[in-house]
N, C-alpha and C positions, 0 to 999 in steps of 0.2 A: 504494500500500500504506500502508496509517493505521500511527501509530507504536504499541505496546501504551498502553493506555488508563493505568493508574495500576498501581503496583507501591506495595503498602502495608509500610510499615516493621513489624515486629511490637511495636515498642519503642523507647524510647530518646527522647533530643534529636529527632530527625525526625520520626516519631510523635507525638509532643507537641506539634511545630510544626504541624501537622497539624489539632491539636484545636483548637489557639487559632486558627485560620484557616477552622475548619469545611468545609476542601477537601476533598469526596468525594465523585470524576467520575462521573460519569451513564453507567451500561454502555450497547452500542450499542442491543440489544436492548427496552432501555428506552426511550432517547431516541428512537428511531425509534419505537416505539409511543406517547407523550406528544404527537409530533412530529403523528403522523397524525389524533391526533383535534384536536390545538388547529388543524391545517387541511384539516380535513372540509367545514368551512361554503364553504371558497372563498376565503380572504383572502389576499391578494397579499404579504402582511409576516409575520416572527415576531418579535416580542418576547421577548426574555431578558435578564430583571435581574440575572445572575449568569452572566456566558457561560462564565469557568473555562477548561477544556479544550476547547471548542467543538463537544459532542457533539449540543445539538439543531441548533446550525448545519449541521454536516457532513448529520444526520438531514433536513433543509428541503432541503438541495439535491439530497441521493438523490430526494426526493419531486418535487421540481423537475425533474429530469432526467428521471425515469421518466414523469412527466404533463403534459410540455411548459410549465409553469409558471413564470413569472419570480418567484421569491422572496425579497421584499428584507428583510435582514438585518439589526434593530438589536437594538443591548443597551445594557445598562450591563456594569462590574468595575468592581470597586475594587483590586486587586492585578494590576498590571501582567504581571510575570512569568509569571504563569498565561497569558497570550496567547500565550505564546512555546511552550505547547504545544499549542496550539489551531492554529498555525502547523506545528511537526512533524506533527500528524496531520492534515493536508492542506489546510488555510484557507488561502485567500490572503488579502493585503492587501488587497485590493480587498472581501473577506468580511468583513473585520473593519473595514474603514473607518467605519460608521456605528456604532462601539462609544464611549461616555460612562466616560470613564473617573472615577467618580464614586460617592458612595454613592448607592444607587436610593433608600432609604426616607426617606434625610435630606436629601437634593439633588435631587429624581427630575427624571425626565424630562418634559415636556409632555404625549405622549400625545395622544388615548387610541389603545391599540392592541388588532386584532381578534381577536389570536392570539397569550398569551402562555405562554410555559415555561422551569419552573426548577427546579432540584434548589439552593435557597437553601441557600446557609452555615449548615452546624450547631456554633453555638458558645452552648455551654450556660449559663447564667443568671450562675454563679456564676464563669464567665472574664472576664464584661462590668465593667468598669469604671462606678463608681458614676456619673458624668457621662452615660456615652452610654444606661445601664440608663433614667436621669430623663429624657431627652430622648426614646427610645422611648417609654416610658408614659406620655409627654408628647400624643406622636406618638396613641398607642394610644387614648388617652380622648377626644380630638378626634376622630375616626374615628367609634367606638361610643357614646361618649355617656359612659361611666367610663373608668377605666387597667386596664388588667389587671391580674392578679396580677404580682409582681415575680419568679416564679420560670419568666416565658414568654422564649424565646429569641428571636435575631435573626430566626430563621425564619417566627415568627409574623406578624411587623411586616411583614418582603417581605410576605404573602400578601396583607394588608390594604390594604401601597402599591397591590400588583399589583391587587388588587379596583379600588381608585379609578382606573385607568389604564385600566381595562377598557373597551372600546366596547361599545352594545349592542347586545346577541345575538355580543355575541363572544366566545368561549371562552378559560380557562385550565388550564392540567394544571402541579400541582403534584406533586413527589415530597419528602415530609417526613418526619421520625421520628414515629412515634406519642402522642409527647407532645401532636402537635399536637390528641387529641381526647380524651385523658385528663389531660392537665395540672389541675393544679384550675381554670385560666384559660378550660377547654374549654367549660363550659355558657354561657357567656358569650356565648366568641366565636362558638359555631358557633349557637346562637340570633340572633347579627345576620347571618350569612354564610345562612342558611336563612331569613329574613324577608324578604331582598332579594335572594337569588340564585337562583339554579335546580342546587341539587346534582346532576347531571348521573350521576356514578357514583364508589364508592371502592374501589380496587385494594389488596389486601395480601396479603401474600406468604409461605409454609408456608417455616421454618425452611431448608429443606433448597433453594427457590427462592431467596434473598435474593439480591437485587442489588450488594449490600456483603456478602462472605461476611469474616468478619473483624472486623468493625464490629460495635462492640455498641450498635446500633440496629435498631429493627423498624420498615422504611419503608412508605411507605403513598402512594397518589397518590390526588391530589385532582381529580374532572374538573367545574369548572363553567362554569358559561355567566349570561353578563348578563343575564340573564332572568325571567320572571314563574317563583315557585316552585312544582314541585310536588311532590305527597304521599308519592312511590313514591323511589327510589333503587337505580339498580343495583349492585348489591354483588359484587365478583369476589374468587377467593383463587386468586393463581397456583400451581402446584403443580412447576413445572418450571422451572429456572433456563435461560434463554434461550432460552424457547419460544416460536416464529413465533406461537403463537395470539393472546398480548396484542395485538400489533399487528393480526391477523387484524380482532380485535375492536373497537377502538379504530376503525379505518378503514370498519367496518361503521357506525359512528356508535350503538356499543352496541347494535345491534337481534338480533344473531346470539346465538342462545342456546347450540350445542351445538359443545362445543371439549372436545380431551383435556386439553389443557395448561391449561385451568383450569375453575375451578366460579364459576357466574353465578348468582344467586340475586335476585329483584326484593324489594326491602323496603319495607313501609312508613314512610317517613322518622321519623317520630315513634317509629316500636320501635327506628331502626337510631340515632338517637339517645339514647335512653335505657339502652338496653343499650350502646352505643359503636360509637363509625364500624369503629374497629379490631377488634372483637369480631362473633367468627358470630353469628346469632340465637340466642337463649337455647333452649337445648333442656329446662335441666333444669325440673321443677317450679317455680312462684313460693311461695316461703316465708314466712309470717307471722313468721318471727325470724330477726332479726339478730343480729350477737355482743353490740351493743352495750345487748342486753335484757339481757344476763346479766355483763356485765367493761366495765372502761374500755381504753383501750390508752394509752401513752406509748415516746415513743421512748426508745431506753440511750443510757446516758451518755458525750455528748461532752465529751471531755479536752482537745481541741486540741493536744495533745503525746501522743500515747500514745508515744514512744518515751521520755518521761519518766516520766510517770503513770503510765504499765503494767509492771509490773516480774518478773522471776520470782523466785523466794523467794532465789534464789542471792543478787543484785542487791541484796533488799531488807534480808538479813543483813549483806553488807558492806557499805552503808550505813548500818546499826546503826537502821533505821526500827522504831520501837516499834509493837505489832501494833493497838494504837487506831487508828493511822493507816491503818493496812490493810486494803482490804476484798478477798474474792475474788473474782474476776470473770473473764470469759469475754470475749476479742474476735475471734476471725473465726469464723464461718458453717462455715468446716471442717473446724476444730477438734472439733465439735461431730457424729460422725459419724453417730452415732442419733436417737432421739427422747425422748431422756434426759441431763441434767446430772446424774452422781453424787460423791459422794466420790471413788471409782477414776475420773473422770473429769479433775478435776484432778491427781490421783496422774499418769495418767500423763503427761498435757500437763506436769508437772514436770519430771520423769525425762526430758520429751526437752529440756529447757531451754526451755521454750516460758512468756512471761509468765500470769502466773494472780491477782497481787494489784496491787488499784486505790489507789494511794496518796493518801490522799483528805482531807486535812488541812482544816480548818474555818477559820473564817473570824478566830479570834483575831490580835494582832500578833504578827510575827515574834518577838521579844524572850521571848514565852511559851510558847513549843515548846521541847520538850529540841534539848540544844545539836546531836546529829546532822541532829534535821529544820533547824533552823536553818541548820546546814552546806550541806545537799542544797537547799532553798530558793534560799539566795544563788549556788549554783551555777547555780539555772534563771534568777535574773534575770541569770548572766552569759552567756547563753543565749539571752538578749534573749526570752526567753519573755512576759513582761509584753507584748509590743506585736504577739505574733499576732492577727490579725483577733476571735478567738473568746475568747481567752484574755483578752485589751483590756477586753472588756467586761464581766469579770469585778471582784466588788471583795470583797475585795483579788482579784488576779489568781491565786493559790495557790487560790483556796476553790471546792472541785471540787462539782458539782451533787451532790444527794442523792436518792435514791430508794429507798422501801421494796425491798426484794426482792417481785420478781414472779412469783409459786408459777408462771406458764406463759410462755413467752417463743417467739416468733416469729420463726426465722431466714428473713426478706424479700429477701433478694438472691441466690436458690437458681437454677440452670440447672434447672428439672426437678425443683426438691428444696426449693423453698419447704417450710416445717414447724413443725407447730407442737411446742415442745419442755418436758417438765416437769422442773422446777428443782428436783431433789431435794436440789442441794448448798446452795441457799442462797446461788448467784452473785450480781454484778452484771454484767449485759450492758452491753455497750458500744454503738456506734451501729451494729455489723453487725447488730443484734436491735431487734424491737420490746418492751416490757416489755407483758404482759396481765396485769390485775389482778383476778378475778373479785370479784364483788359481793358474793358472799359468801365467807365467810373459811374454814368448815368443810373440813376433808380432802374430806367427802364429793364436798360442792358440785363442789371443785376438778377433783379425779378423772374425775368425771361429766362437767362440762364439757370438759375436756381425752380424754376419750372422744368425743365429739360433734367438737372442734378436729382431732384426728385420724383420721379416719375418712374415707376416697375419696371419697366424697359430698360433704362440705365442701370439703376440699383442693381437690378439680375447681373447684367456686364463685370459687376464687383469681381465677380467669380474670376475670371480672364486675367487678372492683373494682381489680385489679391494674395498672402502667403495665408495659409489654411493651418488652422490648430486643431483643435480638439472640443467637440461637440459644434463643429460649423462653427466656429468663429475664425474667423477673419480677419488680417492686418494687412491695410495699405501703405506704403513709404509714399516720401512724398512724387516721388519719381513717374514712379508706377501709378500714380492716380492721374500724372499730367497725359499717360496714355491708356484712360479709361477710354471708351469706343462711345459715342453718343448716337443712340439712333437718328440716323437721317431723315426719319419721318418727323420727329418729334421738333428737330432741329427747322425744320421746312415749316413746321405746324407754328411757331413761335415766332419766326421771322430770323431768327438769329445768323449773322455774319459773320464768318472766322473774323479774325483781326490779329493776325501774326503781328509781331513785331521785333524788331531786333534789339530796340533798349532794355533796360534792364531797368525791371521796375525800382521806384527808389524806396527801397526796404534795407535801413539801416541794423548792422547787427553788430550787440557786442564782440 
């Protein structure tokens, strides 16, 4: 009897441990289907750069047992402890003998092997330590020929080791977050991973299947094979959390087409790239306009202290903060329940004591602020505020970024509620929003546009451009929103006129 797989903290110090460790065990259902296609071919071995809990090992030897197979078992970890549950759920010693206790991407192993699988460590860009971040994109640009961007995870670099360790014609099944083909790192990587491999097929999984129900990530497996590339790519969306099909499928060697438990669809690699690994094929119309014919976008304003910077009016009276210094502004996404910032909308975010003014002092010396801000200041550098990572490289460290008010604002981090929002109070948004600035400045312009921004037809388009988490939520950069696709009808319906322009709007930033 296997011991229950992972019990996930909902919070807390454990939880947390959790993220800097990017431990999140591979359900059975999964590993056993990853399991069966990286040894379809035949190979006598599995490889796993990240053995964890020991879910594909357990998976290789059911496969073993059932097919009379001798299947011999190596890996790498780097975290010892983790074996000691890979041991409760029924490995022996003798299973985990050939394990390297080591880092795989910065120490790897010799290689090459025919068969490998991994549910790599998800630890996000901004937990990595600037030393190991340089030695990756070290790693990363020797590989592909540049470094990637600096906002790609540990996850990436495994897939890239694991690439190099690969035998030919030998398969690998990865399970990753979806960053791995939406990152901005993604046209890059999956440009050399499709020049030299053979994408084989990509699995992803309908909110209500996740494999990690809890995890706010939207995972996605990767099937390739060392192989000459071809044109086509199978594309699967499981629809049922723990359904026999995946594996049906997988052990068929991809060729079976007609399953309840999920939907197969054959792509042609060049559409299932461009539209996105993680994304169904575009159903809607292709659009001649983009947002960024008509508004610029900018992200709101990071503080690096909001528990400082952000104040509510209570706060900023007995501080005795003069109202120069004050700006009003708006910080989480749910605050924000409609599709509207009004006057009664900070009215009532007041009334519940909820912050609404950006304390926002400019860049003169201390010594020339009335003597209250002077006070509140000296208290932040007793705060050690001056030497948060964000606030550091500020100068002076007090002189908080600036940005026009953005007549339309973008709340990006929505479960289902991405939206676009018009700023009738004259806020500043903070970094749960993105700031959109249309191009032109008339009410009308604005109006008209934020008609077209709001409209189902658009909103749906999110999808296209968006990086996808965990229960449907969705994050736009601001990049990625300037080539949102606007329907053409709606654009026509409005009257609205690109208006390119080549200056550069005058949005001052600290």
């Amino acid at each position: 009897m296997r011991a229950p797989l992972q019990k996930l903290p909902p919070s807390g110090p454990e939880r947390e441990a959790l993220r800097e460790k990017g431990q999140f065990w591979t359900p059975d259902w999964v590993a056993e289907a990853m399991t069966a296609y990286a040894l379809a071919a035949g190979s006598d071995s599995l490889f796993d750069p990240a053995v964890g809990a020991g879910a594909f090992f357990l998976a290789a030897k059911m496969i073993g047992k059932k097919t009379g197979r001798r299947i011999k078992l190596v890996g790498a970890e780097l975290d010892e402890t983790a074996l000691l549950q890979a041991r409760q759920r029924g490995l022996s010693a003798r299973d985990l003998s050939h394990i390297s206790l080591t880092d795989f991407v910065l120490n790897p192993p010799r290689g090459p092997y025919s068969a490998i699988v991994a549910n790599p460590p998800y630890i996000r860009h901004h937990r990595l330590p600037q030393s190991l971040k340089g030695r990756l994109r070290s790693f990363g640009g020797r590989v592909i020929g540049r470094p990637l961007d600096g906002r790609a995870g540990v996850h990436i670099y495994f897939l890239l080791r694991a690439l190099q360790l690969l035998a030919p014609a030998g398969r690998l099944a990865f399970i990753m977050p979806a960053d791995t083909c939406e990152g901005v790192f993604a046209t890059r990587l999956w440009s050399w991973i499709t020049a030299r491999y053979r994408l084989d097929g990509v699995v992803t999984f309908s909110p209500e299947a996740s494999p990690f129900p809890g995890v706010d990530t939207n995972p996605l497996i990767f099937l390739i094979r060392n192989s000459r590339p071809v044109k086509t790519v199978a594309w699967a969306r499981c629809l049922k959390q723990g359904t026999r099909d995946l594996k049906s499928w997988m052990s068929s060697d991809l060729r079976k087409r007609c399953f309840k438990g999920i939907e197969i669809t054959q792509r042609p690699l060049s559409e299932a790239l461009s539209t996105g690994l993680s994304r169904a094929p575009q159903r809607v119309p292709a659009s001649s306009f983009i947002l960024s014919d008509f508004a610029k976008v900018l992200r709101g304003i990071a503080t690096g202290a909001n528990e400082y910077f952000f104040l509510t009016s209570k706060m900023a009276a007995e501080l005795g903060i003069p109202n120069e210094f004050l700006k009003p502004a708006v910080g989480r996404t749910r605050e924000v329940q409609g599709d509207e910032i009004t006057d009664e909308t900070l009215a009532l975010l007041d009334a519940k004591g909820r912050p609404t003014l950006l304390f926002s002092p400019n860049g003169r010396p201390i010594q020339d602020f009335p003597p209250s801000v002077r006070e509140y200041l000296k208290r932040g550098g007793q705060l050690n505020l001056p030497n948060r990572p964000l606030i550091a490289s500020r100068r002076p460290w007090y002189k908080m970024e600036v940005r026009q008010v953005p007549p339309i604002l973008f709340a990006y981090l929505g479960r289902r509620n991405a939206r676009f929002i018009r700023n009738r109070a004259g806020v500043m948004p903070l970094t749960g929003f993105l700031c959109v600035y249309p191009r032109e400045s008339s009410e009308s312009f604005v109006d008209r546009l934020w008609e077209v921004l709001s409209h189902p037809e658009t909103v749906q388009n999110l999808g296209l451009v968006g990086k996808s988490y965990g229960s449907g939520a969705i994050k736009v950069e601001p990049r990625a929103l300037e080539r949102l696709p606007l329907p053409a009808n709606l654009v026509a319906r409005v009257g609205l006129e690109p208006t390119r322009k080549t200056e550069q709007l005058e949005l001052q930033m600290a």
